[in-house]
N, CA, C and O atoms as a Tripos MOL2 file, in Angstrom:
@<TRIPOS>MOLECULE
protein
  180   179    45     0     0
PROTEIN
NO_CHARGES

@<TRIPOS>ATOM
      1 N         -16.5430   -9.6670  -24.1840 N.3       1 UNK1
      2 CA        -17.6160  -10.5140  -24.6590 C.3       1 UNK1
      3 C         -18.8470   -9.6500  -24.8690 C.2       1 UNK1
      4 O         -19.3570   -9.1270  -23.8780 O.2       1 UNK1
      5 N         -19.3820   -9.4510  -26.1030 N.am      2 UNK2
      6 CA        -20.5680   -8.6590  -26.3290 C.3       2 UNK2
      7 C         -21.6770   -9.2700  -25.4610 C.2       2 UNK2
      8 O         -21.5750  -10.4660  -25.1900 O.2       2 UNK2
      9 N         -22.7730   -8.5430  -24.9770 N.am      3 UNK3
     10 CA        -23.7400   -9.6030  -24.3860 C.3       3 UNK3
     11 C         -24.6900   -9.6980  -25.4540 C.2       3 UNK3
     12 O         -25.5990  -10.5230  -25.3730 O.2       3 UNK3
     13 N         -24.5870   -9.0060  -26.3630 N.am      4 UNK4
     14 CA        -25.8880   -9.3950  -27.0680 C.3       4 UNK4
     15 C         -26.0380  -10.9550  -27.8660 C.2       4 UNK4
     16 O         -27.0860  -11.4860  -28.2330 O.2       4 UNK4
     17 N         -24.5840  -11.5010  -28.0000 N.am      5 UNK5
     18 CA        -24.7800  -12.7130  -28.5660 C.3       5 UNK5
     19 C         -24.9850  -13.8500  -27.3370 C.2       5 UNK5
     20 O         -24.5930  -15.0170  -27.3460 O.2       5 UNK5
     21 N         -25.8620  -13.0060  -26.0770 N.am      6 UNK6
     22 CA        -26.2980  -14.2270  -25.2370 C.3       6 UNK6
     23 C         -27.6410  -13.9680  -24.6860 C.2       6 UNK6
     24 O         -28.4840  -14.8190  -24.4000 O.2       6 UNK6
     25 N         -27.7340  -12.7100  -24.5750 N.am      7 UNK7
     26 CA        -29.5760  -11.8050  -24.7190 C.3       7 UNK7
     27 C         -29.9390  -11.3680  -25.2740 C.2       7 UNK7
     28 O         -31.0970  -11.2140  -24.8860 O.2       7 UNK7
     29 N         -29.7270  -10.6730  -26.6080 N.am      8 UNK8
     30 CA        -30.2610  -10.5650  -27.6380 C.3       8 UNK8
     31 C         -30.8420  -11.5690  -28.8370 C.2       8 UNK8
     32 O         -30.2630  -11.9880  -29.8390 O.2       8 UNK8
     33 N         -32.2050  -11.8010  -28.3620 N.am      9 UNK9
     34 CA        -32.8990  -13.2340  -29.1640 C.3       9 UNK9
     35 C         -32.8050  -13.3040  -31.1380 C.2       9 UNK9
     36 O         -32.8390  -14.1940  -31.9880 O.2       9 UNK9
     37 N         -32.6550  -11.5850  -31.1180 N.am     10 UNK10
     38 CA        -32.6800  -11.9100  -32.4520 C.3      10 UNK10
     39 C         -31.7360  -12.4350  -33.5040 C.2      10 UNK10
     40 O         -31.8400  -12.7450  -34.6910 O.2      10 UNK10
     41 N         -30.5100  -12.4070  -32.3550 N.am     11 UNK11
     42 CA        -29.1330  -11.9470  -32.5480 C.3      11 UNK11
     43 C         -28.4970  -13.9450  -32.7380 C.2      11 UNK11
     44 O         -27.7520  -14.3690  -31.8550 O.2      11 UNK11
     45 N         -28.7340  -14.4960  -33.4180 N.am     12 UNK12
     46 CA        -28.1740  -16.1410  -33.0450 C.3      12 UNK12
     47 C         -26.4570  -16.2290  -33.5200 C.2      12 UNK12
     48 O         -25.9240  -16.1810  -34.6280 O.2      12 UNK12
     49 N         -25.9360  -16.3700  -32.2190 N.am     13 UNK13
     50 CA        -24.0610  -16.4690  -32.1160 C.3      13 UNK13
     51 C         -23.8860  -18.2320  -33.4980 C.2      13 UNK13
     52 O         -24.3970  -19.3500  -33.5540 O.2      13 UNK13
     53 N         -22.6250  -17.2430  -34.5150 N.am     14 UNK14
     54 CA        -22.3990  -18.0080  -34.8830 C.3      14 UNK14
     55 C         -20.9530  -19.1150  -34.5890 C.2      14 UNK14
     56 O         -20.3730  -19.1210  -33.5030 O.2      14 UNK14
     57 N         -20.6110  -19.8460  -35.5570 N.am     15 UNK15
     58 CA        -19.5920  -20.0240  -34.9740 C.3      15 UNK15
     59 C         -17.9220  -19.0440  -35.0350 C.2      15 UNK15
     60 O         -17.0490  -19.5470  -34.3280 O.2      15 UNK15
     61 N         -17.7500  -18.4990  -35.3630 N.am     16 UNK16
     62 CA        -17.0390  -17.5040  -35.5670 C.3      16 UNK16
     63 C         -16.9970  -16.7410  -34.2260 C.2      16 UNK16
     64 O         -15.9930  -16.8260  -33.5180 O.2      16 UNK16
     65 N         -18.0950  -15.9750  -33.8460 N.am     17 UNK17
     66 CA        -18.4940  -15.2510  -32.4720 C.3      17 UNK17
     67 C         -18.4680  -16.1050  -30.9680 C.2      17 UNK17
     68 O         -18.2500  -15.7140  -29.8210 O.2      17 UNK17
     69 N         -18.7860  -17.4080  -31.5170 N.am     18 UNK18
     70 CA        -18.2900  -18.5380  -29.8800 C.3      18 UNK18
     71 C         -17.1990  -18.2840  -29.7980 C.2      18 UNK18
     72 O         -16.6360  -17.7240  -28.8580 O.2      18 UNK18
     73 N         -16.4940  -18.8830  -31.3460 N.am     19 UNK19
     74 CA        -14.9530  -19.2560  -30.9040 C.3      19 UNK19
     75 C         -14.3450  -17.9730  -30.3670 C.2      19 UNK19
     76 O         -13.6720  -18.3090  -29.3930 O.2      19 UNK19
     77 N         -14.2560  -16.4850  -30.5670 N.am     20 UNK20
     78 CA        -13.9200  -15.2250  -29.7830 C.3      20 UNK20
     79 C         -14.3450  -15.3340  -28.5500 C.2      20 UNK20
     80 O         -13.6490  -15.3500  -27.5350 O.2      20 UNK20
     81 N         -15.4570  -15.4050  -28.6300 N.am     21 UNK21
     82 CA        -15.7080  -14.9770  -27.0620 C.3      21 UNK21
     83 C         -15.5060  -16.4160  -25.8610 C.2      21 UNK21
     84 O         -15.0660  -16.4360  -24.7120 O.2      21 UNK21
     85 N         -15.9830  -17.3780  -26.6470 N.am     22 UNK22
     86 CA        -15.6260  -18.3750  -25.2790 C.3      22 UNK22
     87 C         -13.7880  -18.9110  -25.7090 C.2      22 UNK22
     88 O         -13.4390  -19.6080  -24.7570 O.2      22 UNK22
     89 N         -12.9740  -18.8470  -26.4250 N.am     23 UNK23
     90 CA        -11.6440  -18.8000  -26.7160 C.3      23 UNK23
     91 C         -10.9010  -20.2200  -26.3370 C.2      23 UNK23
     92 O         -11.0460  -21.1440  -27.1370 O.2      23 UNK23
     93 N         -10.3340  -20.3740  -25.4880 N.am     24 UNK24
     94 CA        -10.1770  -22.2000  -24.7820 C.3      24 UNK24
     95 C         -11.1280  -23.1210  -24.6630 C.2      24 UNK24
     96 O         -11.2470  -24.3300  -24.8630 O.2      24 UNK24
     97 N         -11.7520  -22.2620  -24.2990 N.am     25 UNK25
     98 CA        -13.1760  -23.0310  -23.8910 C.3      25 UNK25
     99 C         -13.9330  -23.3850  -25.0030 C.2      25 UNK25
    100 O         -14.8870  -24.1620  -24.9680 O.2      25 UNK25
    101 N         -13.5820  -22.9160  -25.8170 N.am     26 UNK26
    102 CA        -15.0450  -23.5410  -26.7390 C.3      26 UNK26
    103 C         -14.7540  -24.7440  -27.2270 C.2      26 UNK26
    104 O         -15.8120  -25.2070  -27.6530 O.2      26 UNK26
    105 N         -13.6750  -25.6730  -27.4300 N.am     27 UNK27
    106 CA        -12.8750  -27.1780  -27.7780 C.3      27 UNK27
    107 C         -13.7820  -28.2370  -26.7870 C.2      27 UNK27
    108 O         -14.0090  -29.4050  -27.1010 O.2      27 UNK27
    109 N         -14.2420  -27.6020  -25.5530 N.am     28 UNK28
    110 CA        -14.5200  -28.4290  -24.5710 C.3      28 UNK28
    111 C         -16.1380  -28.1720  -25.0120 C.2      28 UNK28
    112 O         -16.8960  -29.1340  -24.8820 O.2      28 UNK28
    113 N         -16.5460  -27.2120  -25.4010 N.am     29 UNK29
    114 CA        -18.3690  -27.4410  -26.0200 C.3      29 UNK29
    115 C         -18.2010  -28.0920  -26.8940 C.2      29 UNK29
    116 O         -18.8810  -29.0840  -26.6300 O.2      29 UNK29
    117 N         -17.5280  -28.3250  -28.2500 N.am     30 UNK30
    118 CA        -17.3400  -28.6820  -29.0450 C.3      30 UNK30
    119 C         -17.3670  -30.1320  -28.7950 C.2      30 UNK30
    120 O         -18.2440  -30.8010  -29.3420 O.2      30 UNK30
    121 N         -16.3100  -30.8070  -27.8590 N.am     31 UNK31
    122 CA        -16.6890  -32.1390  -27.7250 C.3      31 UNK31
    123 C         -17.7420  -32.4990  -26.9420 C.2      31 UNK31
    124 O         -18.1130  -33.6630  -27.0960 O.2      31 UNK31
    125 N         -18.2990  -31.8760  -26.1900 N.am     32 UNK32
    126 CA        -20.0960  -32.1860  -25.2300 C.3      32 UNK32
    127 C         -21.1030  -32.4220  -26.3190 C.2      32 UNK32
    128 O         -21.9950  -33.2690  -26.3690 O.2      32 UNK32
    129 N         -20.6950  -31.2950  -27.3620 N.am     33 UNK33
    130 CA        -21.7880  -31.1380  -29.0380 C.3      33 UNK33
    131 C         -21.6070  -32.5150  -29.5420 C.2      33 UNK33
    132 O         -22.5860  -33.1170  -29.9830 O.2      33 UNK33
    133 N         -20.2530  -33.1520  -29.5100 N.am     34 UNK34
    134 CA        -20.1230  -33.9940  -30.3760 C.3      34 UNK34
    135 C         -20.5110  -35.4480  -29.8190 C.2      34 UNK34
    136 O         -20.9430  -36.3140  -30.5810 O.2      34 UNK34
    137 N         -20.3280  -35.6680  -28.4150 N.am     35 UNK35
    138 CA        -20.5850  -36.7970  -27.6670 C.3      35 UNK35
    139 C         -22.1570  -36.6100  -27.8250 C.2      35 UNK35
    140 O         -22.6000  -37.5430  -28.4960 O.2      35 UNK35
    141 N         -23.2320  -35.6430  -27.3990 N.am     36 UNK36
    142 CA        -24.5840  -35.8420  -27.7340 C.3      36 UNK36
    143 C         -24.7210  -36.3140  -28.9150 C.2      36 UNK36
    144 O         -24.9720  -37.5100  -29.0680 O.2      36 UNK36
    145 N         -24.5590  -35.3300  -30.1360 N.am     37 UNK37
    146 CA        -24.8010  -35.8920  -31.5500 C.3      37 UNK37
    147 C         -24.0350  -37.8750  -31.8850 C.2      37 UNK37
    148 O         -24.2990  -38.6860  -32.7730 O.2      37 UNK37
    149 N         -23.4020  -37.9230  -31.0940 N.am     38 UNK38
    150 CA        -22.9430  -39.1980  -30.9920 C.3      38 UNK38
    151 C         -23.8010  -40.3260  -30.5630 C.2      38 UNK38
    152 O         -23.9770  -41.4260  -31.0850 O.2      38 UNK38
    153 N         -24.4480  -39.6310  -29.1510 N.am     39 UNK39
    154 CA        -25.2040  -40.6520  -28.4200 C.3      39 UNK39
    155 C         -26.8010  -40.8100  -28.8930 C.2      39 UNK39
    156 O         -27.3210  -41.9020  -29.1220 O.2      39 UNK39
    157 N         -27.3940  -39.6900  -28.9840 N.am     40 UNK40
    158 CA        -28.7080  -39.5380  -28.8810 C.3      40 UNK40
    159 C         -28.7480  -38.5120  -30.8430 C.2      40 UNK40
    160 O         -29.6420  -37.7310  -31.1690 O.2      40 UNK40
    161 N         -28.0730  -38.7250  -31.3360 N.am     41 UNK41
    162 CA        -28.2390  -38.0020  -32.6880 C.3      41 UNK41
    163 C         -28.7290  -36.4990  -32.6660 C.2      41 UNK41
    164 O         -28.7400  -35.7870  -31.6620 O.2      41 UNK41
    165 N         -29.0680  -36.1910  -33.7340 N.am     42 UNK42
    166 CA        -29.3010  -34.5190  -33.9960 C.3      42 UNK42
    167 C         -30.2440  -34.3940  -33.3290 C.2      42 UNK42
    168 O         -31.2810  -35.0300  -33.5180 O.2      42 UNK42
    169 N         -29.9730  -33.0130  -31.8300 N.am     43 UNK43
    170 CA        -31.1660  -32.3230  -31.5550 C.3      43 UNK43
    171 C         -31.0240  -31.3210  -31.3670 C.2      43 UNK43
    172 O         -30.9730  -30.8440  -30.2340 O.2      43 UNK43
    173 N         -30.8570  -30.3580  -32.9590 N.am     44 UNK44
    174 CA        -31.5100  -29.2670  -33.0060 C.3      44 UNK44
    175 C         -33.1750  -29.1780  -33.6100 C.2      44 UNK44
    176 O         -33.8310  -30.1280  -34.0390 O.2      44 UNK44
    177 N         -33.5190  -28.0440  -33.5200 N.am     45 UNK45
    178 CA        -34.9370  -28.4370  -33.5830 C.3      45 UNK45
    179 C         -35.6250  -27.8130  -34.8560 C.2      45 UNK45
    180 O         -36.8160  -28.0290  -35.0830 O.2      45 UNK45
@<TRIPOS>BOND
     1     1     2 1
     2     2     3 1
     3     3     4 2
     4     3     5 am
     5     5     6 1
     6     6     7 1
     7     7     8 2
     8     7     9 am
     9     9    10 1
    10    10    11 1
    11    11    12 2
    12    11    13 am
    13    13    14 1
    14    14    15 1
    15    15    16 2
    16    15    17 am
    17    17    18 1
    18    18    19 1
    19    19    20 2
    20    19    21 am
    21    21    22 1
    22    22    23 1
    23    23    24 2
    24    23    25 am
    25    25    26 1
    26    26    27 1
    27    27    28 2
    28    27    29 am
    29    29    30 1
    30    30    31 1
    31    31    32 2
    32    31    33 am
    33    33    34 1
    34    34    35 1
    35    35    36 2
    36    35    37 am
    37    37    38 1
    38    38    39 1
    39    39    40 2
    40    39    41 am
    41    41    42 1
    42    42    43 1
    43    43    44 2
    44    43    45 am
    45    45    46 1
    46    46    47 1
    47    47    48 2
    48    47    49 am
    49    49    50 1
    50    50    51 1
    51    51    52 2
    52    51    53 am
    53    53    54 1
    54    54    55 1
    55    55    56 2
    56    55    57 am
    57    57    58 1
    58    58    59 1
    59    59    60 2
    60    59    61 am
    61    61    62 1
    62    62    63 1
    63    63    64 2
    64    63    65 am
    65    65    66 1
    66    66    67 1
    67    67    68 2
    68    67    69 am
    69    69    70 1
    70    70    71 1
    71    71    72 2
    72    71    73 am
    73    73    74 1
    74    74    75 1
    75    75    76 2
    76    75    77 am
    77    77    78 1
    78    78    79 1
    79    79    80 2
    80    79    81 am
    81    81    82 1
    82    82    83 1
    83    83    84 2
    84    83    85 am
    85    85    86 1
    86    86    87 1
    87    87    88 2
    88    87    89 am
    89    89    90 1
    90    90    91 1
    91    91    92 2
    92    91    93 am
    93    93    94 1
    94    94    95 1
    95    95    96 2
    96    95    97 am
    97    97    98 1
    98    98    99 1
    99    99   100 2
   100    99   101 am
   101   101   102 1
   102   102   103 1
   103   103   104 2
   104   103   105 am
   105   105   106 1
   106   106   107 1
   107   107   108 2
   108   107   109 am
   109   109   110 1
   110   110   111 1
   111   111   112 2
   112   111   113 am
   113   113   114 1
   114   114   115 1
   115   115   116 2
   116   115   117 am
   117   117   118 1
   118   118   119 1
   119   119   120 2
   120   119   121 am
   121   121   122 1
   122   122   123 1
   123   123   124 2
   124   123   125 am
   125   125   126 1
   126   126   127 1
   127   127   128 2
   128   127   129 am
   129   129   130 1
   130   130   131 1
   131   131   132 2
   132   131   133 am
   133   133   134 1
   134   134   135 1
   135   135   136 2
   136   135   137 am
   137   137   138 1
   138   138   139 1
   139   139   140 2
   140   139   141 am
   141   141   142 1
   142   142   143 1
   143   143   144 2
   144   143   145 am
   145   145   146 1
   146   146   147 1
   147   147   148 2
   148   147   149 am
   149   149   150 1
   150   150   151 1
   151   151   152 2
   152   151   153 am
   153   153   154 1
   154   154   155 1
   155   155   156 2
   156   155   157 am
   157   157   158 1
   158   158   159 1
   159   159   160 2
   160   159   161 am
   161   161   162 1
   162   162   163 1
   163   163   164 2
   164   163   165 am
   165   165   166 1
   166   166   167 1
   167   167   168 2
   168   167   169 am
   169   169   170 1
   170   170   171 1
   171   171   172 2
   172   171   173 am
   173   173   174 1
   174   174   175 1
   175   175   176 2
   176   175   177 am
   177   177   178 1
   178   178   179 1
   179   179   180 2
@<TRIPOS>SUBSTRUCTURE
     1 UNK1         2 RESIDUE 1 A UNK
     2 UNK2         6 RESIDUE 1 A UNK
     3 UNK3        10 RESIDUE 1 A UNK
     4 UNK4        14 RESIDUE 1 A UNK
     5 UNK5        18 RESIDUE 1 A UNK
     6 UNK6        22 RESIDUE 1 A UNK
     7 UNK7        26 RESIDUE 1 A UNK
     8 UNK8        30 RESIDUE 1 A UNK
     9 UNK9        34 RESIDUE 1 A UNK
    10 UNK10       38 RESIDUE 1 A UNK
    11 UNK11       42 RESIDUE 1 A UNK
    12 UNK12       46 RESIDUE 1 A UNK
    13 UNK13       50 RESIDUE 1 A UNK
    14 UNK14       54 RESIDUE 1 A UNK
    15 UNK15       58 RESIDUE 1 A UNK
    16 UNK16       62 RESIDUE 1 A UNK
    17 UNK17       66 RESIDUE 1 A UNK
    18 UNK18       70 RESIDUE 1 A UNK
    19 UNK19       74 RESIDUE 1 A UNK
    20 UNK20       78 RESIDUE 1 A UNK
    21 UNK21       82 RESIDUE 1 A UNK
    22 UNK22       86 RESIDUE 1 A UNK
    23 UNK23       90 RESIDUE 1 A UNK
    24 UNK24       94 RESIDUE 1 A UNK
    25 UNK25       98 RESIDUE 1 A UNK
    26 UNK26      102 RESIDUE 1 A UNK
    27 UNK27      106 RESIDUE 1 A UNK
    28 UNK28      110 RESIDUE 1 A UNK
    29 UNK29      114 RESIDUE 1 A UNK
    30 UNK30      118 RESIDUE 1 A UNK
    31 UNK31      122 RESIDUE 1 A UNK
    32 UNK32      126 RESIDUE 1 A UNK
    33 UNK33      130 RESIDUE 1 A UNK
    34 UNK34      134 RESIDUE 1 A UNK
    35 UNK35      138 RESIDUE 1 A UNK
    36 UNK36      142 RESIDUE 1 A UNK
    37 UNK37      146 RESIDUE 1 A UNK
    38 UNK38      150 RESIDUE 1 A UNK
    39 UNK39      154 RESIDUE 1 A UNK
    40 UNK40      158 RESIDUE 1 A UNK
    41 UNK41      162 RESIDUE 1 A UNK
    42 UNK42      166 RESIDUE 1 A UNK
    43 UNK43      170 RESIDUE 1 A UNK
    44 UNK44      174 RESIDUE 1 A UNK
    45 UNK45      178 RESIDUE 1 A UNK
């Protein structure tokens, strides 16, 4: 897992670089992303 796509500010992880590095795991952000945007709508900023 590179660290820069988690301390490096300039550096914003796309989706391509989650799905590598968090691998199983990222299905389970994916639905947390989707239940917010569900409940409380878009909050990116």
């Amino acid at each position: 897992m590179s660290a820069s796509i988690y301390i490096e500010k300039l550096i914003v992880p796309n989706d391509k670089m989650l799905t590598y590095d968090l691998a199983e795991t990222k299905s389970y952000f994916d639905k947390i992303a989707e239940f917010i945007g569900n409940e409380y709508g878009d909050c990116k900023p």
